[in-house]
N, C-alpha and C positions, 0 to 999 in steps of 0.2 A: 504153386504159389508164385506170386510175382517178387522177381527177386528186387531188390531195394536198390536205389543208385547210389556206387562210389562218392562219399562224398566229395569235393573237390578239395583240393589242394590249397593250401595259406596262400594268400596273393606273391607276397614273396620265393613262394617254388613254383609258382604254377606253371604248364607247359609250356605256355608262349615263352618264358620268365628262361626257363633253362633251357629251350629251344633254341631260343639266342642267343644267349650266353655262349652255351657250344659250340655254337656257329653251324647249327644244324636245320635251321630255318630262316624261311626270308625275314628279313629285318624293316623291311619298307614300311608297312603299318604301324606296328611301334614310332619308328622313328617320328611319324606322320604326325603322330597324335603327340608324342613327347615336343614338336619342336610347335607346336602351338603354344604350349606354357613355358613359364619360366624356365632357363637353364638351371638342372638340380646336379653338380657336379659329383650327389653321393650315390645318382641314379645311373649303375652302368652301362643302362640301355641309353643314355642323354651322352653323347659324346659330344654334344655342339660344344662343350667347355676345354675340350683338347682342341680345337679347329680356330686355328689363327681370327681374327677379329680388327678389322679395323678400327685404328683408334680413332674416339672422339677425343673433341676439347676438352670438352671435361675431365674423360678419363683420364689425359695428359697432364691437365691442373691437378688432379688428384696424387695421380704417379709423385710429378712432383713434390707437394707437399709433405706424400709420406714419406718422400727419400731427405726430403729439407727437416724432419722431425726425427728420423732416424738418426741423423751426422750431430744433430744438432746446432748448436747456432752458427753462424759463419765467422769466424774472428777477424775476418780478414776485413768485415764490413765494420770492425771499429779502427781500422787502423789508417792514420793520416800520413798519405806519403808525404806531405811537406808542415813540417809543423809549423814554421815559419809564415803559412799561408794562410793556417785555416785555425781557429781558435777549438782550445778543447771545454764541454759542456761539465757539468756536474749530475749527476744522476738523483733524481727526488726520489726521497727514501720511505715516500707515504706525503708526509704535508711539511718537508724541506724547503720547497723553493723561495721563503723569506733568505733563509740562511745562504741559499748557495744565488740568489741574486746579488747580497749584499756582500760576500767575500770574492763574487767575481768585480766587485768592487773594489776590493781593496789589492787585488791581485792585479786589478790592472795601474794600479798606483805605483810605476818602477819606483819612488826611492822608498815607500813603504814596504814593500816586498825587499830592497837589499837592505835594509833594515834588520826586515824576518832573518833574511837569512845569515845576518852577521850575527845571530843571537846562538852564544854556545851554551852548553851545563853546566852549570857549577858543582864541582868536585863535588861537594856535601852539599846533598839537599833531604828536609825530614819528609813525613809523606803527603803535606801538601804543595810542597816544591815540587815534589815527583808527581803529581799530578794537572799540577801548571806547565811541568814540564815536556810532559805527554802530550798536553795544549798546542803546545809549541811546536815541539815535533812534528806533530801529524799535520800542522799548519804550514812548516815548510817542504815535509812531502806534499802536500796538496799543489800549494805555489809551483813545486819542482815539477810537479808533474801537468799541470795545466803551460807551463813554458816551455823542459822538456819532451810531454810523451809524446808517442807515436799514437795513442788512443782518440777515440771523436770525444768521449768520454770518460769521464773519473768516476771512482766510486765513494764518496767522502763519508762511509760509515765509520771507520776508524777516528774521524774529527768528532763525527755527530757521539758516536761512544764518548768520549774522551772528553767532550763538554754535559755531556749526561743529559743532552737532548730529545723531549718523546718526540717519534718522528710521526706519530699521530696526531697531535697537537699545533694547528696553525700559530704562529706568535704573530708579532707587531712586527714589523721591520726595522720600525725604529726602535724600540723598546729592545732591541736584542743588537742594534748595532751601540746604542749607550753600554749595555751588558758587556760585549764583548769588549769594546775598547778600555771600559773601566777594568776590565779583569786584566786583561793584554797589558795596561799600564800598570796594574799595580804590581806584576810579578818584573815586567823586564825593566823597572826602575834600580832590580837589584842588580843586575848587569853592570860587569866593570867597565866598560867600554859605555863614556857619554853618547853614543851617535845612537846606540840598542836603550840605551837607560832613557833617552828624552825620545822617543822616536814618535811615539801616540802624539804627547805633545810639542812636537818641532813639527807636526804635518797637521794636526786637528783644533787644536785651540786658543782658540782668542780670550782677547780681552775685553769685559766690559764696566761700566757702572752703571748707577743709579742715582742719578742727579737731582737733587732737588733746590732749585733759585727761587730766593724769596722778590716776591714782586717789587718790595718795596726799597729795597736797598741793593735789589741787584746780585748780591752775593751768594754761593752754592753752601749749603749746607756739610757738616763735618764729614759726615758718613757719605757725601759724596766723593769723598776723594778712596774709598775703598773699593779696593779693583775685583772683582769677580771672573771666574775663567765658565767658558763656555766652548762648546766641542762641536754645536751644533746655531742654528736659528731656528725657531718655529713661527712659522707665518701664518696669520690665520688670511684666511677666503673672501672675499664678496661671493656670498650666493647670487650676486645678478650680473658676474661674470669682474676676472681679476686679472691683473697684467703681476708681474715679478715688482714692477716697481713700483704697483700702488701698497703692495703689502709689505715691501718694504719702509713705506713712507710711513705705513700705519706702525710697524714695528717701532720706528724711532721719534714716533709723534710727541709732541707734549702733551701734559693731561694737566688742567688746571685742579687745584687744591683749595680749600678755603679754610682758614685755621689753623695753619701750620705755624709749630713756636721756632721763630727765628734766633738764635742764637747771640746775632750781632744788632739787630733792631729792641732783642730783650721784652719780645712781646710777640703775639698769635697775627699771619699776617697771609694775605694770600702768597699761592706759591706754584711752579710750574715743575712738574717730575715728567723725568724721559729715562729712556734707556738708551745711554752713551755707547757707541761701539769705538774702544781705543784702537785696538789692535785686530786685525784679521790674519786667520792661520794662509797658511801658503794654499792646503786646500779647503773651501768652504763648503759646508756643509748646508744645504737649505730645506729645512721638514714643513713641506704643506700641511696644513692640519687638515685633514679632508673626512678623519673623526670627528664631530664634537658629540657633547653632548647634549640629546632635546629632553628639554622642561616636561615636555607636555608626554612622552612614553617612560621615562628613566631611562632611559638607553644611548647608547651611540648610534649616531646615525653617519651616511655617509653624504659629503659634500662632492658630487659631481662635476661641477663647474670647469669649464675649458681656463686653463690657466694659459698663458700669453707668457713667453720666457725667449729670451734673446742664446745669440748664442757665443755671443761677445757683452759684455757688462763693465763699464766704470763706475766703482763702488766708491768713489771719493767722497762723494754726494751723501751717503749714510755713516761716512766715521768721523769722530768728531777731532776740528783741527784740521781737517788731511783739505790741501789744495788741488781743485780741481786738475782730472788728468794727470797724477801722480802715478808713476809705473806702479808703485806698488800697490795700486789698487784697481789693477787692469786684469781682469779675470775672463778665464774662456769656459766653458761648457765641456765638463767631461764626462759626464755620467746621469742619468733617467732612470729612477727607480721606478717603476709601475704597478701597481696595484688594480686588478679587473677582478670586479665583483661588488656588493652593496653592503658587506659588514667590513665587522672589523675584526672578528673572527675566524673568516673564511675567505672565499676567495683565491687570487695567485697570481705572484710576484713574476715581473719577468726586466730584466734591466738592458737598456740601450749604452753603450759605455764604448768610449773615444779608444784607437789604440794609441799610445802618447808615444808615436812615432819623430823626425826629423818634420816631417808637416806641422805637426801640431803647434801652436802658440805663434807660425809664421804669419802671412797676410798674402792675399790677392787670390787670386784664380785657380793658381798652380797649387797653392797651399789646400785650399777645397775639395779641388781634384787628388790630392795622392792619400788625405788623409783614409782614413778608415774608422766607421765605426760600426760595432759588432752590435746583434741584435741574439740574447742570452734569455735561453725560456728553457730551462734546467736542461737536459740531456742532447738538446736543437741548438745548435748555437749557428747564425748566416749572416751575412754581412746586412746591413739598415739600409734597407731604403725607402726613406721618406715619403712618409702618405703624402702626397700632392692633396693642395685645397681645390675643394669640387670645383664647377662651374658656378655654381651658386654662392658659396665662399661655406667659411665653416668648419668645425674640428669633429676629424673625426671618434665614432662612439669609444675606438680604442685606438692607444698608440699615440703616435707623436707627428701632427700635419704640419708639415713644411707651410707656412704663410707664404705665398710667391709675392702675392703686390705688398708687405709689407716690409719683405726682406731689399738690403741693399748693398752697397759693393764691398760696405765695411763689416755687415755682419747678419745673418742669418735670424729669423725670428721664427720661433714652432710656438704652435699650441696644443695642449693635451688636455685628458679630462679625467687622465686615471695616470700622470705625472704624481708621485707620491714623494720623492725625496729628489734635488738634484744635488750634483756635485759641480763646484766650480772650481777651478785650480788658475795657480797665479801664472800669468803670461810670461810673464819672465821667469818661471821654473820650471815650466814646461820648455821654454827654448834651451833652458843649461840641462835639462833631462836629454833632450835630443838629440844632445853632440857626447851623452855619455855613455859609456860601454855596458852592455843589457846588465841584469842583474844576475849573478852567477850564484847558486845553491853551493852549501856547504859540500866537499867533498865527498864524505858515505853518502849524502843526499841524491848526489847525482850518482855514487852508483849504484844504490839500491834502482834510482830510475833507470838507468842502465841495463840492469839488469832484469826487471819489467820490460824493457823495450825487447831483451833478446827472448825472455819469456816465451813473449806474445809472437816475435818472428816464428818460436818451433810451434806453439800451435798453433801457428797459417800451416805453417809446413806439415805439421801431421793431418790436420782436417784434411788438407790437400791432398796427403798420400790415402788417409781412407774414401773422398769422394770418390778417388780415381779408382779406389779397389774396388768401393762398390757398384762403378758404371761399366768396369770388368767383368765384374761379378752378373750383374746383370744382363748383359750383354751374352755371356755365355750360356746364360740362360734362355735365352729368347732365342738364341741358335740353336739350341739342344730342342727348344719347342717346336720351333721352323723344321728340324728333322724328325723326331719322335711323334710329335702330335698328328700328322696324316695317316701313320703306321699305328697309333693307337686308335683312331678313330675307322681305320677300316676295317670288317670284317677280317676275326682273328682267324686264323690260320692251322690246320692240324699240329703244327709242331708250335705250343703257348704253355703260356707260364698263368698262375694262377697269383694277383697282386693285388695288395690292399688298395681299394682306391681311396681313402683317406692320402693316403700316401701318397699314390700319384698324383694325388689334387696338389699336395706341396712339389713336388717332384717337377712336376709342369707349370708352376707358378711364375708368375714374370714381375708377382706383388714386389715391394721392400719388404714387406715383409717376413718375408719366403726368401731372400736372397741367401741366408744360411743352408738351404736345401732342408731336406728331411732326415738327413743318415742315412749311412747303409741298409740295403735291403733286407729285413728279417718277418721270414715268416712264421715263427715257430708259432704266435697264436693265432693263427688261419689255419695251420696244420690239427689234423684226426690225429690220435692213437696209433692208426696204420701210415703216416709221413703223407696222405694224399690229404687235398683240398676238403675240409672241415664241411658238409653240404650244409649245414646250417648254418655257415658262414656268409652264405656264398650272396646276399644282397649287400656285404660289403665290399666285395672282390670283383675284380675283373681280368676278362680272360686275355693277355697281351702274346703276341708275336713274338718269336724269339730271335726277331729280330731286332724289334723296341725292345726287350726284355735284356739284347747285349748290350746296346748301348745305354739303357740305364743302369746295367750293372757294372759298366766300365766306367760312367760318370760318379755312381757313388758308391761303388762296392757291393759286397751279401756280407755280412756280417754273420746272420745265423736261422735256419732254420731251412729245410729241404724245398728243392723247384720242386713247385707245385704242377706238373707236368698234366 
C-alpha cells in the first residue's frame, strides 16, 4: 500500500519558519520576499523594523507632534516677557467676545479702572451684596491682571460665572454694556468713598432734555426744563452712506409739531421739539444703530454702510449754549467697537482701543507717532495698523480704513462698515490722565497676581525640566537602537536568548510613545512546564544574541522568568 503523505505543518511552525528562527538555514529568501511587503514588526523573520531608517519630513513632523501632545501645552508660549509692551487678550468662552471686547473697554479707561480698584467690601453685606460683590472682585482681578500679568491671555470665567452669563448665548454689545453699568452703578453708589459711589456717573453720563418751542410766542414749554441722564447716544445711519456728523445733526434736529397746547399763548399752536444735549460726560459714548428693524420681514436687519468718523471732534456745535471751540467740548477717539457678521444675534466683536498714554490728547506729529493703539479679537491681541484706502478710494469690507486724502495735520479721518460703538474721551482728561501715576490694584489684588505670575514661572520651569527628560529620554533610546538594532537584526548566534517580540518592538522603539520603555524582561509566559521556550509560542518570540540580550538586560533589567537559552 502507498503510504499517505505527512501532513504539513501550520504555517507558523513550518520548517522554513523554525529553520530560521534557529539560525540553521539560509535566511536570504525569506528576507527577499518579506522586504517586498509592508514592514510587520510582529513577524520575526521581518527584521527591517530593528534597522535604522532614515528619517523623512514627515516622520519628523509627526515625532514632533507626538512629543508636543505628550508634554502638553507649552506655558511658556503664554507668557509676556514685557508686560508693559505687549497688551494681555481675554479668552472666548464659547460666544463671549461681546463681553470681553467691551470690558477691554473699559479696562483701558485709567480713571474708570482706579475707580474699580478703589472699591472695597463693606463689613456687612446680605446675599445679594455678596453677590455684587463677587461682581466686583472678579472685575478687579480681571483689571489686575490684564495690567499686571505675565500672561498673552486671561481667562475671565470666574467674571462670566459671577455675572451668570450663558457663554453659548451671543448678546448685543450694547444691551450688555447698558446691563453692566446699570448694575456696576447701582451697587458701588453704596460705597463710602464719593470718587467709587459717582464713578459710572462722573465718567458716562450726560445730560439732556426734550424741548418743545411754540412757534408763536417763542417760548419752551414747562416740561422742557426737565433734565434727563443719558449714558450713552444712539445714532441712526443713512443707508446711502453717513459721516459721524450728519447723524449727529439728525440726532439734535428739530421736528416740527402741529397742535401742540401752549401754556403761555392759552391755545393749540404749532411747535418745534428737539433733543437738547446739556451736558456731555468726560467720556462719550456713541451707539451706531446698524440693527433696525424691516417692516417688510419682522426682523432686524443689519445696516452695513461705511460710517465716516474723525479722529478728533468739536462737539460744541451739538450742545445746546456751548460757544464754539470750548475746551470742554474737544473730544479724541479712543475706542472702535466692531461687530463682523449680518445679524444681530451672531456674529463677533472685536475692539480697536487707544492706550491713553503721555501721547494721547497731545497734538502734531510726535504725538501720532508714540501713541498706540491695540487691535483686541478676544485671546489675539496686536497692535492696529490702519487699513490704508485702496487706489480706487473706499472702505474697507472689515475694519477701520484710514482716509489718506481726507485726513489732515489736525486730525485723522477712518471709515468703517462694521464700526458698531465708538468711544470719545475729553481732550483735556486725557492730558490730566497722562501726567498721572498708572492705576494701582488693591493690595491682595496684586498678590494674588503675584502670585499667578510665580505660578506660571514654575510651570515654565517644570515643562522645562520634563521636555528636557524626555529629549534625554529619548535620545538614550535611539543610542541603544544605533547599538542593539544591527545585533538584532543579524543572524542570531549559537549562544541567544529566546524574547518576546511584542516586547522588543517597545524596547526598540524611538516613538513618544514608548519613551517609558516596556519594563523589565519577563519570560515566564513564553516559558513550557520544563523552563525552555514554549514551541507554541514561538511566532511571538525571537531568537536574540547574548549579546543584544546583555545589553538589554542591563538597560532594563529581568524581572522574572528563566533565559530562554
Amino acid at each position: 500500500a502507498k503510504r499517505a503523505p505527512t501532513p504539513p505543518l501550520p504555517t507558523a511552525f513550518g520548517v522554513p519558519y523554525v529553520e530560521a528562527v534557529y539560525g540553521i538555514a539560509p535566511r536570504s529568501e525569506p528576507r527577499k520576499a518579506v522586504h517586498a511587503k509592508k514592514p510587520n514588526p510582529l513577524d520575526p523573520l521581518d527584521v527591517r523594523w530593528l534597522e535604522p531608517q532614515p528619517p523623512s519630513k514627515s516622520a519628523e513632523q509627526k515625532a514632533a507632534a507626538a512629543a508636543a501632545r505628550a508634554l502638553g501645552a507649552d506655558p511658556s508660549e503664554r507668557v509676556v516677557d514685557d508686560p508693559a509692551a505687549q497688551a494681555t487678550g481675554l479668552r472666548n468662552l464659547g460666544a463671549t467676545c461681546y463681553m470681553n471686547s467691551l470690558v477691554q473697554t473699559l479696562f483701558m479707561n485709567p480713571a474708570f479702572r482706579r475707580g474699580i480698584y478703589a472699591w472695597a467690601p463693606p463689613a456687612a453685606a446680605d446675599a445679594q451684596d455678596s453677590v455684587a460683590q463677587g461682581i466686583l472682585r472678579e472685575l478687579q482681578l480681571l483689571f489686575a491682571c490684564l495690567q499686571r500679568s505675565h500672561t498673552t491671555c486671561y481667562d475671565p470665567e470666574r467674571l462670566v460665572k459671577a455675572l451668570n452669563l450663558d457663554t453659548t448665548q451671543q448678546q448685543d454689545a450694547q444691551e450688555f454694556n447698558k446691563l453692566l453699568l446699570t448694575y456696576l452703578e447701582g451697587h458701588l453708589k453704596q460705597s463710602a468713598d464719593a470718587g467709587v459711589a459717582e464713578l459710572v456717573q462722573d465718567q458716562f453720563l450726560g445730560r439732556c432734555c426734550y424741548r418743545t418751542t411754540c412757534q408763536k410766542c417763542g417760548r419752551d414749554s414747562a416740561s422742557s426744563a426737565k433734565e434727563y441722564p443719558f449714558y450713552e447716544l444712539e445714532l441712526n445711519l443713512n443707508p446711502k452712506g453717513a459721516t459721524l456728523d450728519d447723524s449727529l445733526r439728525d440726532y439734535v434736529k428739530q421736528e416740527r409739531l402741529e397742535g401742540v397746547e401752549c401754556a403761555h399763548c392759552a391755545s393749540r399752536q404749532d411747535a418745534t421739539r428737539q433733543m437738547a444735549l446739556l451736558r456731555l460726560p468726560p467720556c462719550l459714548t456713541l451707539q451706531l444703530l446698524r440693527f433696525v428693524y424691516d417692516l417688510s420681514t419682522g426682523t432686524k436687519k443689519k445696516v452695513s454702510v461705511a460710517v465716516k468718523f474723525p479722529e478728533k471732534i468739536d462737539l460744541s456745535a451739538y450742545v445746546d449754549g456751548a460757544r464754539a471751540g470750548a475746551p470742554e467740548h474737544q473730544y479724541q477717539l479712543t475706542a472702535v467697537l466692531m461687530h463682523t457678521g449680518n445679524s444681530a444675534n451672531s456674529g463677533h466683536y472685536t475692539a480697536r482701543i487707544l492706550q491713553q498714554t503721555a501721547a494721547a490728547g497731545g497734538g502734531g506729529a510726535d504725538a501720532a507717532a508714540a501713541e498706540r493703539w491695540w487691535n483686541f479679537n478676544d485671546e489675539r491681541v496686536t497692535l492696529e495698523e490702519w487699513e490704508r484706502e485702496g487706489k480706487k478710494g473706499g472702505t474697507n469690507a472689515v475694519g477701520v480704513t484710514l482716509l489718506e486724502g481726507a485726513s489732515t495735520d489736525a486730525t485723522r479721518l477712518f471709515s468703517s462698515k462694521t464700526a458698531y460703538m465708538l468711544n470719545y474721551t475729553r481732550v483735556d482728561v486725557l492730558q490730566s490722565q497722562a501726567h498721572a501715576p498708572p492705576p494701582a490694584p488693591p493690595a491682595d489684588v496684586h498678590a494674588r497676581i503675584e502670585q499667578d505670575v510665580r505660578d506660571l514661572e514654575a510651570e515654565v520651569a517644570n515643562y522645562k525640566a520634563s521636555k528636557e527628560s524626555q529629549e534625554t529620554a529619548l535620545a538614550e533610546r535611539k543610542a541603544l537602537h544605533a547599538e542593539v538594532g544591527p545585533l538584532l537584526a543579524a543572524d542570531a548566534p549559537r549562544d541567544a536568548r529566546w524574547m518576546d517580540v511584542e516586547w522588543l518592538q517597545r524596547a526598540m522603539s524611538t516613538s513618544i510613545d514608548d519613551v517609558g520603555g516596556p519594563g523589565a524582561i519577563d519570560t515566564t509566559a513564553l516559558a513550557c512546564p520544563h523552563g525552555c521556550a514554549n514551541p507554541q509560542l514561538l511566532a511571538g518570540m525571537k531568537l536574540v544574541g547574548a549579546q543584544a540580550y546583555a545589553l538589554l538586560k542591563a538597560k532594563y533589567g529581568h524581572a522574572a522568568g528563566p533565559e530562554l537559552t
